[in-house]
N, C-alpha and C positions, 0 to 999 in steps of 0.2 A: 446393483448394490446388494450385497449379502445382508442375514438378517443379522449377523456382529455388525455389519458396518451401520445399520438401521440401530444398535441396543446400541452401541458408542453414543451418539448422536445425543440419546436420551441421559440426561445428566443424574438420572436419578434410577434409571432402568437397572444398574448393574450392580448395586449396592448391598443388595441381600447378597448375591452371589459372592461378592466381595467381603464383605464380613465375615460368611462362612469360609472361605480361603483363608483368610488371617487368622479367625481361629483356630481351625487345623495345625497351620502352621506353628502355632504356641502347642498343641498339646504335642504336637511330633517333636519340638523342640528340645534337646538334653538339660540347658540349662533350669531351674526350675523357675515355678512361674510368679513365686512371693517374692516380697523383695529380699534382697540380702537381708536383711537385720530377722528376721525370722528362718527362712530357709526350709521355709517347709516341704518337706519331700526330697530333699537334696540329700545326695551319698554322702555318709559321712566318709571321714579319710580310712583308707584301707590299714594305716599303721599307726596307731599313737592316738584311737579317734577321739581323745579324752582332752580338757585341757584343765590344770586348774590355775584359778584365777585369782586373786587377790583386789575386792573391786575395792573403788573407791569410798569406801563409807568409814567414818573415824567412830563411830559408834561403839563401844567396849565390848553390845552385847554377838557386836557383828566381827570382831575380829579373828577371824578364820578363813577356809580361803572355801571357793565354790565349784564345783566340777558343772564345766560346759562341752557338748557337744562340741568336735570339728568338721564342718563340711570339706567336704576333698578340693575343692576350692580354694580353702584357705588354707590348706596343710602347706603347702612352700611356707607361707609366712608365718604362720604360727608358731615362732620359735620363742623359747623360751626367754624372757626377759624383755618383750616387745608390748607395749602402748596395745590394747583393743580396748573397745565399746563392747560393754553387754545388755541386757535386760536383766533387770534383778526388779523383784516385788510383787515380782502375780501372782505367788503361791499354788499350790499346787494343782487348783483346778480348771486350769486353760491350758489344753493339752490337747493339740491336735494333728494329727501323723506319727504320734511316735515325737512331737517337738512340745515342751513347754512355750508356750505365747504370753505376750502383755508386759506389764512392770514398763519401767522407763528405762531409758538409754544411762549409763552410766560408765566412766572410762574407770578401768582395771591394767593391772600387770597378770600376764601370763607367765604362769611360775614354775610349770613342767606339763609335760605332756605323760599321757598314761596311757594302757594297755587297757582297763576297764575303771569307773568307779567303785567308790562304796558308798553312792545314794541309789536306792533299788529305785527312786521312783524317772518317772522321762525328767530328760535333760533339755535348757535351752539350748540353741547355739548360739557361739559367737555371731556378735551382730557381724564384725568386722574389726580388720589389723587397722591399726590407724595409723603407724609406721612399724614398716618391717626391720627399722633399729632395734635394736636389743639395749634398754639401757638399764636394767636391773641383771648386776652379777647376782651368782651366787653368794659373793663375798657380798656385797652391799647387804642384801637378804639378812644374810646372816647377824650384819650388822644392826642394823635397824631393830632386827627383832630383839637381838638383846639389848636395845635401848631402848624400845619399849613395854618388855619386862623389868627395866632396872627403873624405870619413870611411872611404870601402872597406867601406862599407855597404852594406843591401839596402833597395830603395824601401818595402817593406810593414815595415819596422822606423821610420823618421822618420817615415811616414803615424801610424803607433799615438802617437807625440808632436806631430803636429801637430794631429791630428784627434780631439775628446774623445768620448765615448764616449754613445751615444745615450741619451737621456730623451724618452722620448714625449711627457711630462705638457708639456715645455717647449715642444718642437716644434709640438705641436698648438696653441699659441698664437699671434696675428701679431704681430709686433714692431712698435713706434710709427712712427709715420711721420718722419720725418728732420727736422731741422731745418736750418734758415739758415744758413749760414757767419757767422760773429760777425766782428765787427769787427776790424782791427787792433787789438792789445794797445799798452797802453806799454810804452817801453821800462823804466820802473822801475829794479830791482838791476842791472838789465844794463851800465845808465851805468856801473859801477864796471869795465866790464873796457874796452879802448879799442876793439875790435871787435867789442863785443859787439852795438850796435846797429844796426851793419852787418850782422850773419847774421841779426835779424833780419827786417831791410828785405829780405833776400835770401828768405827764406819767404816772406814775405810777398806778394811779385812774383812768384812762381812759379819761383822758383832751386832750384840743388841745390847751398849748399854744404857743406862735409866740413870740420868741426872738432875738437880732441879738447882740452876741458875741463878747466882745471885750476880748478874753484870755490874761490871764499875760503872761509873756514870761517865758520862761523856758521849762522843761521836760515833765509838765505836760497837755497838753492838748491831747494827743491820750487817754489815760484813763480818761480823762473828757467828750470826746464824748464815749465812751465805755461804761460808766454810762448811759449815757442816753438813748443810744439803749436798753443797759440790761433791762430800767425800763419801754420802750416800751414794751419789750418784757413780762417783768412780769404782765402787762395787759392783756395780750394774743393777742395781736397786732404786727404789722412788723415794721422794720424799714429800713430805706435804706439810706449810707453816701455817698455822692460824693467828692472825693478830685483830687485835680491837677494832678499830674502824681503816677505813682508805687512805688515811692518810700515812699512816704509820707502815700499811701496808704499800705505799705508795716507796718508800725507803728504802723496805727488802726489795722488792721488785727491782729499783736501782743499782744496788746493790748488788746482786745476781746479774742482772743485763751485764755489769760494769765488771765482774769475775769469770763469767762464764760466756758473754756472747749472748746475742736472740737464737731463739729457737729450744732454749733448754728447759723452759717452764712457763706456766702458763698464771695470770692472774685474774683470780676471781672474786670480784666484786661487784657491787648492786651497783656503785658507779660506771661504767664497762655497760650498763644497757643490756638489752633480755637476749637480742642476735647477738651480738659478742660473747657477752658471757657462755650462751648456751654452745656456741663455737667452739670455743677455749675448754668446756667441760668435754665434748665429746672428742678433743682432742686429748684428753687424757684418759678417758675409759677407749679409747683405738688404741693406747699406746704408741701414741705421737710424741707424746710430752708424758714425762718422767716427775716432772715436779711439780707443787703446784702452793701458791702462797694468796691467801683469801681469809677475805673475814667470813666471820662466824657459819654461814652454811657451806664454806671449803671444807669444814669438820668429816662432811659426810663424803668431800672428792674423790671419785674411785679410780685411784693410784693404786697403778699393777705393782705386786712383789715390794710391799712400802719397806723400807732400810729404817726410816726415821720420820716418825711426828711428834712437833714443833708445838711450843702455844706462847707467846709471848703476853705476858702483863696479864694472868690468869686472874687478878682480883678485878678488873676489869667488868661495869656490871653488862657493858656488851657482848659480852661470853655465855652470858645468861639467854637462852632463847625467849622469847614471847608467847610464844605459841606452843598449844599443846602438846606434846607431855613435859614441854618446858624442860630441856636438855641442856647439860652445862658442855661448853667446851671443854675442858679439863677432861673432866670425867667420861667424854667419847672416846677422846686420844689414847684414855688410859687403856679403855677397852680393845681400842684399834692395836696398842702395844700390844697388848696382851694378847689377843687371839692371831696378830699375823707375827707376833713374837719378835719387834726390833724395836730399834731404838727409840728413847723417848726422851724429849730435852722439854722441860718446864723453865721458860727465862723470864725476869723483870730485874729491876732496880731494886725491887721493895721484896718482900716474902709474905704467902697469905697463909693463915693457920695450915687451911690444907696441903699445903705444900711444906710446911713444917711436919705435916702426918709422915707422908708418904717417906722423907730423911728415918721421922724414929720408927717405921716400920720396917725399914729396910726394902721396902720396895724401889727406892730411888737413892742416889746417893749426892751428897749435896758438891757443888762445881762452884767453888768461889776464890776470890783473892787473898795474901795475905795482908794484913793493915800496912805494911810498907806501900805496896802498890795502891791501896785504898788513899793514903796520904796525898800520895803523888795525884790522884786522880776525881778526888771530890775536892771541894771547895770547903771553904773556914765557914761555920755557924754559928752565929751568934744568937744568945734569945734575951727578949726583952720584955719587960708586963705593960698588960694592957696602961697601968696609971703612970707610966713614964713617960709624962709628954715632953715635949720641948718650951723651952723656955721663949725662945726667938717666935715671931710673930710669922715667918716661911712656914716655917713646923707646924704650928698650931692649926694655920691655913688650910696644911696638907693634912692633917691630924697623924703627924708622925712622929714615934720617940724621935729624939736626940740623938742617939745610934743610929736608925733607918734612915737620917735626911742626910747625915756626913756619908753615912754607906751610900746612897746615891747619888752624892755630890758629887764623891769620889767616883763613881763606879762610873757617871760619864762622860769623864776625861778621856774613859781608852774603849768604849763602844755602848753600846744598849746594856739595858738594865728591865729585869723583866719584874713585874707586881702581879702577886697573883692575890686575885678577891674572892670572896668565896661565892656570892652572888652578882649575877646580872644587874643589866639594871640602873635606874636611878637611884630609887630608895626603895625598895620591895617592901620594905617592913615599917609602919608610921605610928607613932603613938605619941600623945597629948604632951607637950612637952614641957605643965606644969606638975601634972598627976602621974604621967608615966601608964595612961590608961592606954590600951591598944588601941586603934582608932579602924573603927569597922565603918561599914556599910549602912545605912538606913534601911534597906532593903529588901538584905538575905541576909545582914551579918556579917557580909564577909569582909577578912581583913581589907584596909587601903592601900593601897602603893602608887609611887610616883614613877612611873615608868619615863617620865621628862621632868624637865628640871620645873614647868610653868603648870603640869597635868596631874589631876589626882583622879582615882578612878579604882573602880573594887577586883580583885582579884580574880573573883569567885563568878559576878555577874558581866563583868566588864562597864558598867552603869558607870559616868562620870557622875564625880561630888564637884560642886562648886561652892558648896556653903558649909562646909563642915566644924561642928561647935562637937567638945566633948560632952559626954550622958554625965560622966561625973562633976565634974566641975565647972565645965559651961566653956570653959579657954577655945580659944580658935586658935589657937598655935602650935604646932607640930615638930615631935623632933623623929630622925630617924632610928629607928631599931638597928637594923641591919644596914650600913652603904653599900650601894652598888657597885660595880667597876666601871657607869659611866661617869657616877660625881667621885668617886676616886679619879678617872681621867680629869675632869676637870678642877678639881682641887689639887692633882699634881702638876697639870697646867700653868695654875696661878701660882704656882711655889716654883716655880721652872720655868719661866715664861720663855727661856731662849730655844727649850727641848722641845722636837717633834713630840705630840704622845698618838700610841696606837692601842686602839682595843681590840681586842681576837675573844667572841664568844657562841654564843651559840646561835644566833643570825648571822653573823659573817667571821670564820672562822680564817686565819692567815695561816700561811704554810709556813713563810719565814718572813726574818726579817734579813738587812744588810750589817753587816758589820760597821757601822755607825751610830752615832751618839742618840738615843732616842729613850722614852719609856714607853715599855709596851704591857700594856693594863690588860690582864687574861683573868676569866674564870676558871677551875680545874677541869683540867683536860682539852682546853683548847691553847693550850701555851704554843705557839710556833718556834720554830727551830733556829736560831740565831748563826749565823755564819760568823764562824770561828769561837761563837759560845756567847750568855751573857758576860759581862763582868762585874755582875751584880743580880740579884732578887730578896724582894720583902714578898714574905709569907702575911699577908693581912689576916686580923680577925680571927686566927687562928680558935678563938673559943668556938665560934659558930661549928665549925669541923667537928670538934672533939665532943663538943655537947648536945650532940644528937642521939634522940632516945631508941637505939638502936645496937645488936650486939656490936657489931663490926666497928661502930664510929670510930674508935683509936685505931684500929687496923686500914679503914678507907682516909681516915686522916692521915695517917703515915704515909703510904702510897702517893695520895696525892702531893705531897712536901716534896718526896724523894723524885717521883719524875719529873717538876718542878725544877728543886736545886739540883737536877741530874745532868739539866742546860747549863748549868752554870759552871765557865773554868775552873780548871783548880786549883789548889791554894797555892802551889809555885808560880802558875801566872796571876796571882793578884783578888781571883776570884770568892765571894765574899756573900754568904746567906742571912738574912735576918728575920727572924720569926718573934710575931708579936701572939707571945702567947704566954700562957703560964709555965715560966720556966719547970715547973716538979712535977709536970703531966709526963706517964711514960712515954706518950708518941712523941710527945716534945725532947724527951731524954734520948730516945732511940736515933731521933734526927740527929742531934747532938753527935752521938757518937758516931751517926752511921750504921747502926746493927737493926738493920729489920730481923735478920735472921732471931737475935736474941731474944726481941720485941713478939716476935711468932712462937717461938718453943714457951714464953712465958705465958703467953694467950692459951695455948696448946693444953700448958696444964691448969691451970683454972678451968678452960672448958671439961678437961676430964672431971677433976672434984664435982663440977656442978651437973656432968653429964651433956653436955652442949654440944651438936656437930662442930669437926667434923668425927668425934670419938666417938659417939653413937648418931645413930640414923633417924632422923626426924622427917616427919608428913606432915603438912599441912594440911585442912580441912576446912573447907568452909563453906557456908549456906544459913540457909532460915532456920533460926532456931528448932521448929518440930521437925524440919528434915535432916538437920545433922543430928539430933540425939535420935532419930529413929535407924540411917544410917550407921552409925558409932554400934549402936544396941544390935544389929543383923551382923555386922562384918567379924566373920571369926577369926578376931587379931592371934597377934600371938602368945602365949601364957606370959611371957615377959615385957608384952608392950606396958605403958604407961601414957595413958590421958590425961594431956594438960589443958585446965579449960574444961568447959569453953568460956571465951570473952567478947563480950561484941567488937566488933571491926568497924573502922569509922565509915562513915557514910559519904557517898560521892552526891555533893548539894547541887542542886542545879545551875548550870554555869559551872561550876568547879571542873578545872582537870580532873581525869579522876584517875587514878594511880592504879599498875597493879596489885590485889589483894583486896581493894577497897569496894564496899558492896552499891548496887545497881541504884540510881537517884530515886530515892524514897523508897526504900527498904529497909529492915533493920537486921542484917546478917551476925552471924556470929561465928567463931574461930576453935576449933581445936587442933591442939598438936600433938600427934601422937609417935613417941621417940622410941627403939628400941634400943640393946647395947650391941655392939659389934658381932656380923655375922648371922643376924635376923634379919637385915633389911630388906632379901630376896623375899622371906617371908612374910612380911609387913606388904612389902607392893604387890603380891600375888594376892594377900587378902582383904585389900581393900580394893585392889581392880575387880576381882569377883563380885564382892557386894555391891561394888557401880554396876558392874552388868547384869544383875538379877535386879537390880532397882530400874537401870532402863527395859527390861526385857519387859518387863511387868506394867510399866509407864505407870507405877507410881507416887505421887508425889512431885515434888519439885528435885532438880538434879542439884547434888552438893559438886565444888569443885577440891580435886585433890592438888595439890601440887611436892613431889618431892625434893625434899633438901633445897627450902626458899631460901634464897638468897637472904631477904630481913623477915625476922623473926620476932623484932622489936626488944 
């Protein structure tokens, strides 16, 4: 036996020897011996060894981009527009090889590659590619950045809504290969407006014009935007539509399937699930699909070589983002027009001031019907006041004029009849029904409401009452403020006892109903679609709408009426509106006649007199009193700005929903607005992003929030 065959034996004899082998072996080894995410001592790439980075951090003072070393490793993947991980936050004195070390992981876009920096001091490297997809264009880039200069945003806040969120299972798939440009469409519904098949012979040739939409009412406007993508598409151009929520979205999409065949667009919506969606998206930045119809973060879809973008029902306040730097659809599209310079269609039923702008600026050019065809395709309106009740004991049951109960006598003899309420609900609003005192909480204060017909209970704390006496007067008996749409269901119930009733609200929302005799009791915006149309709607409560202390209230009351009676036949088949409201109110008269557009240019110029967007540029401002006047005092506005305010902002009570704008539970915030006049507003959001970002650079104080061009302004 040899003395190897004697050191074998010994289970422990060869272990030095052994260790020094292994680590020989590591230091002769090429690859290096840290782990990836540092890289220390690894060759960087021979070409390009630069990369700059754009990390994750939404911070104001941080929005720029960062130069990281590339190891020759990573250089295949490192391509520009690709997902990696970095280190950021060690600062500059963990420096070893020639590599920055420490900071935490944090994922970035890599946004070019470079020949050298211009940071003298060492570089980190990329930890690593996290996928070698490329999903940030140039074009996207581009985008985002000007929407975050036009919002006083940070570029890695717009990126996180323009760009969803990775799915391997999706990625690792290839997308179909592209299809044909389809044909010119007909012109079809379009006949009915006098320019309508002029825009779209203008798609269709390779134009970019700029329209803003006022559709008839009826069935027909998802195949009217469906025309118009198709005849981007038959250019050999994209097109991409944004609407309100999935279900509307859910129409075009039909729509298009039902003109064009599958495979010609893709839709993107939060219903559709994170691997679908994220599927569907990267089949449009491959240039698989050409078109693409999505709510609200479709805004940011990247459709190659776009012909035309779309935004249906732009007053809509889910157009409005949530999140930071709080983005409006309208206002991307316009941009997306504008810088890839094609088509732009602004559509609804209704008209919102800003869409009145962009007619008298001549930026867009307005695409409507004449009143002949408006005749034929809206329905008869009638208005009625609140003090005309009925005389009949049905009526009164239901608490309906006289007009409204024969209008839905009648209305269903020949199918459904829609009621729209303005709240949820049982009775959300309760007050003393000898005093007319409001009837609160013992608690917190907060109002009461009867979310069931037997349950009382506080809004604010959600605490039930069982014993509730008024403070004032001492009565135990209650009447309601406000009716809900479920004691409307059942109070039109009992006045109807033969009729189906159906509610559609914000816990169970219906897509349609059948064309049969039924009432179906909606709150606004969840009205379902009636098959073959109602033949009838009451407008309830109409005051609640209009007397909200708020700029817009006639204009979102409008809206809401017109896509409402938009369901509803027209007046040659029978069809029949009834609004209980103050007949001499303009939203009321606008209905009447039909004219939102007129109802908008009227809005339009009063806001200018008074100076109101959308004619000059306003910012909102808000925080703790000593940090927004200290804020306000550093930011070098612009010699023409104007500070309104400040005023406090109501407080979000404990238990209370708490709204956007409204300050943190026990706080007391406060509000300034500061408006410029047209043409400043670049300079307004560059100068108050700056003073954010020397305020956080500094840490300090507390952070004010900005928000541009809020949606209520009160």
């Amino acid at each position: 036996m040899s003395s190897d065959d004697k050191r074998s034996e010994d289970p422990g004899g060869g272990a030095p020897e052994q260790l020094a082998l292994i680590r020989e072996t590591v230091r002769s080894a090429k690859v290096p011996r840290a782990k990836p995410r540092t890289w220390r001592g690894a060759k960087l790439a021979e070409r390009l060894p630069v990369a700059r980075v754009l990390v994750n951090k939404g911070a104001l003072h941080l929005d720029q981009y960062f130069d990281y070393a590339v190891p020759e490793e990573l250089d295949a993947e490192a391509r520009p527009g690709v997902r990696v991980r970095v280190r950021f936050g060690a600062g500059g004195r963990q420096v070893r090889g020639g590599r920055r070390e420490g900071g935490g992981l944090i994922d970035g876009y890599l946004v070019e590659r470079l020949a050298e920096s211009d940071y003298s001091g060492a570089l980190a490297a990329l930890a690593y590619v996290v996928s070698p997809e490329p999903v940030l264009s140039p074009e996207l880039l581009a985008l985002a950045r000007a929407v975050a200069d036009r919002y006083a945003g940070s570029l890695a806040d717009v990126l996180q809504l323009a760009v969803p969120p990775r799915n391997g299972r999706a990625e690792s798939r290839p997308s179909p290969a592209p299809l044909p440009p389809p044909p010119v469409p007909p012109t079809g519904s379009w006949d009915r407006y006098p320019q309508g098949p002029a825009f779209l012979r203008a798609l269709a040739e390779g134009g970019a014009p700029r329209a803003v939409w006022t559709a008839l009412p009826g069935p027909h406007w998802p195949q009217e935007i469906a025309a118009a993508v198709a005849a981007a598409l038959a250019s050999g151009r994209g097109a991409l539509v944004v609407v309100p929520d999935g279900r509307v979205a859910g129409r075009v999409d039909a729509a298009l399937t039902g003109l064009l065949g599958e495979g010609h667009h893709a839709l993107l919506t939060a219903d559709s699930g994170p691997e679908k969606r994220y599927r569907e998206w990267l089949a449009v930045r491959r240039g698989s699909v050409r078109a693409v119809v999505g709510t609200r973060a479709a805004m940011f879809a990247p459709v190659a070589d776009l012909g035309l973008v779309a935004v249906w029902d732009d007053g809509d306040s889910s157009h409005s983002d949530d999140n930071a730097p709080f983005p409006h659809v309208r206002e991307v599209l316009e941009l997306r027009a504008a810088h890839a310079r094609c088509g732009f269609l602004l559509g609804s039923t209704s008209c919102t001031v800003e869409a009145a702008q962009l007619v008298e600026s001549g930026w867009a050019l307005p695409l409507g019907a004449d009143r002949e065809q408006l005749r034929i395709a809206a329905p008869l309106v009638r208005t009625v006041g609140d003090g005309e009740l009925a005389g009949d004991g049905a009526a009164r049951a239901a608490r309906l004029p006289s007009l409204a109960w024969r209008t839905v006598r009648d209305g269903l003899r020949g199918g459904p009849v829609l009621v729209q309420v303005p709240r949820r609900g049982y009775a959300p609003r309760l007050a003393c029904e000898r005093c007319r005192e409001p009837a609160r909480c013992r608690h917190c204060a907060g109002p009461l409401r009867a979310p069931d017909r037997h349950e009382l209970d506080c809004a604010w704390c959600g605490r039930a009452e069982t014993a509730w006496h008024c403070v004032a007067c001492g009565s135990n008996r209650l009447r309601a403020q406000i009716v809900g749409a479920r004691r409307t269901a059942e109070e039109l119930g009992r006045a109807f006892p033969a009729v189906p009733v159906r509610t559609s609200g914000r816990d169970h929302v219906l897509e349609s109903v059948p064309d049969q005799p039924a009432l179906v009791v909606s709150t606004p915006g969840a009205e379902p679609v009636a098959e073959g149309g109602y033949t009838a709607a009451l407008l309830l409560d109409g005051w609640a709408m209009v007397g909200r202390p708020d700029l817009r209230a006639g204009e979102e009351a409008l809206r809401r009426w017109l896509a409402a009676a938009s369901l509803v036949r027209g007046r040659p088949d029978g069809g029949t509106v009834v609004i209980v409201a103050e007949p001499t109110l303009r939203p009321v008269q606008a209905l009447v006649r039909w004219d939102p557009v007129g109802h908008a240019r009227r809005e339009l110029a009063e806001r200018a007199e008074l100076g109101f967007p959308p004619v000059s540029r306003m910012v909102s401002v808000t925080g703790p009193p000593e940090a927004l006047a200290a804020f306000l005092a550093a930011a070098e506005l612009p010699p023409e700005a104007q500070v309104l305010g400040p005023v406090p902002v109501p407080r979000a009570e404990p238990g209370r929903p708490r709204r956007s704008g409204d300050a943190p539970p026990g706080e007391a915030w406060e509000r300034a607005l500061v408006r410029v006049p047209p043409g400043s507003g670049a300079a307004l959001a560059a100068a108050l992003k700056s003073a954010q970002a020397a305020r956080l650079s500094r840490g300090t104080g507390d952070q004010v929030r900005i928000r541009v061009d809020p949606p209520d302004i009160g």
